[in-house]
C-alpha positions in Angstrom: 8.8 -24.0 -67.4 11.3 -24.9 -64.4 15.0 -25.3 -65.2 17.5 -26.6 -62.6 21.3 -26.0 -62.9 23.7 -27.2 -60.9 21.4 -26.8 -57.6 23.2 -27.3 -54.6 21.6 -25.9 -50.7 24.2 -26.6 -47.5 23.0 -26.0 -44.4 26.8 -25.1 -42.8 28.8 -28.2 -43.4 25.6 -30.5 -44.0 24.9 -30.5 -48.2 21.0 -31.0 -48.6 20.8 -30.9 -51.9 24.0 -31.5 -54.3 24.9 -30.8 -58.2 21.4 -31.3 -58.9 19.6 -30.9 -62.4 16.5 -31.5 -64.4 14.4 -29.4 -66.5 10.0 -29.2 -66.3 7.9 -28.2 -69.8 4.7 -27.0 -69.7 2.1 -29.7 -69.0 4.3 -32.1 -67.9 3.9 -33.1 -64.2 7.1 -34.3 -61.8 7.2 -36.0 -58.4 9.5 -36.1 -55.7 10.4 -39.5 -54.2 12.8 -40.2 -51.8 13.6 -41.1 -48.3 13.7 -38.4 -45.5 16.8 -36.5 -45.8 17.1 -36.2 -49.6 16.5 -33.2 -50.1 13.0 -33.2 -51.3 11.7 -30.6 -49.5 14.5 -28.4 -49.7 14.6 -28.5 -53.3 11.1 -27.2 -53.3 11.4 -24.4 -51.2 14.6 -22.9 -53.5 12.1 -23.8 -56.2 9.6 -21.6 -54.1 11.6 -19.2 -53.0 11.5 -19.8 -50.0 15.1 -20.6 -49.6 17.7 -19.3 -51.3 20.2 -21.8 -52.7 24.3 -21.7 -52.0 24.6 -23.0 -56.0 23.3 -23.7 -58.8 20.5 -21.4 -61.2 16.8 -22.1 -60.9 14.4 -20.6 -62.9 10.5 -21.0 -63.3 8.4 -19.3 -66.4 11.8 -17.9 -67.3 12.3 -16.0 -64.0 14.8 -16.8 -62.1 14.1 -17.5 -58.2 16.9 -15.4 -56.9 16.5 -12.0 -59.5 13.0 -12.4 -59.7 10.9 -13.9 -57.0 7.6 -11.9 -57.0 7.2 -13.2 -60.2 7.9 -16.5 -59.4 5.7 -16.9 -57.0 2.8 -15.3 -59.0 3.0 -18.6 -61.0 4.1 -21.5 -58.2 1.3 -23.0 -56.0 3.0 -25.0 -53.7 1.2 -27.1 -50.7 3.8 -28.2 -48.3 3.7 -31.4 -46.2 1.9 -29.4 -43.0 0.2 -26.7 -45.0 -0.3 -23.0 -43.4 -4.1 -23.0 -42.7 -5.6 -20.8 -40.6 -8.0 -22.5 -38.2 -9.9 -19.2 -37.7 -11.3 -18.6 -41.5 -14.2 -20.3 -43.4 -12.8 -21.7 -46.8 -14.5 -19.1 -48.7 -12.1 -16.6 -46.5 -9.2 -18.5 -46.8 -9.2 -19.0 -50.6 -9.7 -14.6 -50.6 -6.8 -14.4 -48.8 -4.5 -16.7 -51.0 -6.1 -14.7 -54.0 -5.1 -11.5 -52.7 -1.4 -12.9 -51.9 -1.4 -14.5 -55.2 -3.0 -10.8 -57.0 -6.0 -12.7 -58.6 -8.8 -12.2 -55.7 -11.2 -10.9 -58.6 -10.3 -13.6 -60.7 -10.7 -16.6 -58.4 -13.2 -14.6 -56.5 -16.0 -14.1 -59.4 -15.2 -17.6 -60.7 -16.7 -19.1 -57.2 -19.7 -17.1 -57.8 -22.1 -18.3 -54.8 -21.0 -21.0 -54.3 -22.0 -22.3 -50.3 -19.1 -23.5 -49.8 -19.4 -24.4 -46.1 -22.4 -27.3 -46.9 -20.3 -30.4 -48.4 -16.6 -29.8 -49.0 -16.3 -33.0 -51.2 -18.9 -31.1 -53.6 -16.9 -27.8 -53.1 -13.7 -29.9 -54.4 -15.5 -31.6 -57.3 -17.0 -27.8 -58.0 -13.9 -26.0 -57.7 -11.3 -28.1 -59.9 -12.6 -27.4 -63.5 -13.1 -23.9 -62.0 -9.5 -23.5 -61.3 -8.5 -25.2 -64.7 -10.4 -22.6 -66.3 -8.7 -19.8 -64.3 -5.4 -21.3 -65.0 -6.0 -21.9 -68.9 -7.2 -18.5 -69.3 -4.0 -16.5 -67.8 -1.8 -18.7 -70.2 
């Protein structure tokens, strides 16, 4: 699912992220732990494609995050640290506009239904998790 070769990002003389490697398989889950400064964060936005790296081969669902980034980030959901939210949408609006960035508006859309999503968000959450997992098991 994600294969890292040999990633290394420098930022001019300062290397954020050196020789690095590891591999992902479907269903398995991997965490980041580290103090500030090692590279965490970097390595997730080459992984993102967000950044491209100096070295090293990444790939995620076989594509590769330099040849092939669309398609990568059809398949990455990534949350950063301080996420991008607009303060001017509902949630309903904000979750269409991911959709639409993502290609899967319909999808994600119709599997909300009517959902009032404005009256409890902790309800919203607990509604919207096996929704997702649905969404997600069908496009494997």
């Amino acid at each position: 699912m994600i294969e890292v070769q040999g990633l290394t990002k420098r930022y001019g003389r300062t290397t954020a992220v050196d020789d690095l490697n590891f591999s992902v398989r479907r269903g398995e889950i991997l965490g980041f732990l580290g103090p500030n400064g090692a590279g965490k964060t970097t390595t997730m936005r080459v992984l993102t494609c967000y950044l491209p790296p100096t070295l090293g081969k990444v790939t995620v669902a076989g594509y590769d995050v330099m040849e092939q980034p669309l398609e990568v980030k059809k398949r990455v959901g990534y949350l950063p640290e301080t996420p991008p939210l607009y303060t001017d949408m509902r949630v309903r609006e904000m979750l269409g506009f991911a959709a639409r960035i993502k290609g899967a508006e319909a999808t994600i859309m119709a599997g909300l239904g009517h959902f009032p999503v404005s009256e409890d968000p902790a309800r919203f959450l607990a509604y919207l998790r096996p929704v997702l997992a649905d969404i997600l098991a069908r496009e494997r």
